[in-house]
N, C-alpha and C positions, 0 to 999 in steps of 0.2 A: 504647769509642767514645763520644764525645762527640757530641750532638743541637744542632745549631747555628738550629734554628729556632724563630722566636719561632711559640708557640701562636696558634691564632686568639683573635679577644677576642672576647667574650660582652658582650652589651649593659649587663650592670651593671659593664664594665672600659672604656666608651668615657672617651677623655680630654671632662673638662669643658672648657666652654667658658670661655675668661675675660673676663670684664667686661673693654669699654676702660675705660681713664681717666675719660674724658668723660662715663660713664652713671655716674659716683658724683658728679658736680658737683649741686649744687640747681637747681630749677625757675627760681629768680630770677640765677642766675648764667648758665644755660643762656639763659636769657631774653634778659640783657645783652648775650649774643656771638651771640645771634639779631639784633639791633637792630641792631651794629656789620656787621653783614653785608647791610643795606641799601646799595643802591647809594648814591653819593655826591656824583654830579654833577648827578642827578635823583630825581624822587619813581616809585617804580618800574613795568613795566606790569603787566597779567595777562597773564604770560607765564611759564610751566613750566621755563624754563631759569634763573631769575632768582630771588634773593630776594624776598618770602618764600613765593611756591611753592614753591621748588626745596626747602628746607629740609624742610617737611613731605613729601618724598617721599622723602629718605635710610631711615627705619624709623618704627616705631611711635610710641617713644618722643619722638623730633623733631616729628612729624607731634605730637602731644597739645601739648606745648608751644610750638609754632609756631601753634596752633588758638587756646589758653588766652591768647596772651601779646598783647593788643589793639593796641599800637602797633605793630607792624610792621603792619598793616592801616589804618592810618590816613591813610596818604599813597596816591598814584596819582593814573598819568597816563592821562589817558584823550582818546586819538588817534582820529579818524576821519578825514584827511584820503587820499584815493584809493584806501579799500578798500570791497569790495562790501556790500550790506545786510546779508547771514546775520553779516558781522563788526560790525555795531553792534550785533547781538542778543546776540551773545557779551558784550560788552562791556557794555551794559546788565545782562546775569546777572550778568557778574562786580563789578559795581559795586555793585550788592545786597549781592552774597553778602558782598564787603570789608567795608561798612557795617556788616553784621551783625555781623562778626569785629569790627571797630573800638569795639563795643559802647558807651560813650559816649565816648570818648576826640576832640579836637578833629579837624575834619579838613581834609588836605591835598592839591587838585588843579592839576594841570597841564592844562589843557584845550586840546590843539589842534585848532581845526575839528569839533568834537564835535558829532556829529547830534543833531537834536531829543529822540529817543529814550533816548540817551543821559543827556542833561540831565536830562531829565524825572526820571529815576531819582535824581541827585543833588540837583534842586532840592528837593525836601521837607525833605531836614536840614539846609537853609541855616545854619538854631543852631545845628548844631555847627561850621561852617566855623572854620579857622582863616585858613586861606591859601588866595585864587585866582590861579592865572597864568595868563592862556591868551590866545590868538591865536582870535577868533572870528566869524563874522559879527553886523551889528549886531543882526540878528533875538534873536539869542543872549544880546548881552550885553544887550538889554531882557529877557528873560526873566529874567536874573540877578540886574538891576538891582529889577526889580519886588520878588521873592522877597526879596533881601535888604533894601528897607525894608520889611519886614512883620519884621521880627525877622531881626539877625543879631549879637549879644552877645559870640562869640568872634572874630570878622573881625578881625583884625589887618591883611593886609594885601589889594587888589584888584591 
């Protein structure tokens, strides 16, 4: 009589895992189709469902080269029109944190209606601006106006 059953497996017979595809690509190529997956109609929010948060949240390896790779951090829109205070604090953090990631790379905002506080946090690297859009009060855009004649060397366009 013949034993038609597979034995149990022992921890040194589990099957390996296999590498996808995509984790043998290089840092710079992984980089390149990090960047193509920026939205395209605008500069993106701080927002978890959206490039390039959403990216560093698939696994580890995403997460380091989405952290390492500075222009996907250099653009953003930063909105305060009809939401409560605790969300221009987020906003403010995350405008930092971007910055930080963007490490010198030039930088890219869309500013609608964006609170004092807000500003405040982008107005210091006015040097590295490249591009401003925004819709703001005139309070605003004197504060803007001010910072960027003190130095603004990358400004292409207001």
């Amino acid at each position: 009589m013949v034993d038609n059953q597979t034995p149990p497996r022992t921890a040194d017979d589990q099957p390996r895992r296999c590498a996808a595809p995509i984790e043998h690509l290089s840092f710079e190529i992984m980089s390149q189709i990090f960047l193509h997956c920026l939205p395209e109609e605008s500069l993106p929010h701080a927002r978890t469902d959206e490039a390039p948060a959403l990216l560093g949240r698939i696994c580890s390896l995403w997460r380091a080269i989405a952290l390492s790779t500075p222009q996907l951090w250099a653009g953003r829109t930063l909105s305060g029109l009809g939401f409560p205070t605790p969300y221009y604090l987020k906003q403010a953090m995350a405008a930092a944190e971007w910055k930080i990631r963007a490490v010198s790379c030039l930088l890219l905002y869309q500013l609608w209606y964006t609170p004092d506080g807000v500003l405040d946090v982008i107005l210091p690297h006015c040097s590295q601006w490249k591009h401003i859009g925004a819709s703001l009060e005139p309070a605003a855009w004197n504060k803007i106006y001010s910072a960027i004649s003190q130095g603004a060397p990358g400004l292409q366009s207001l």
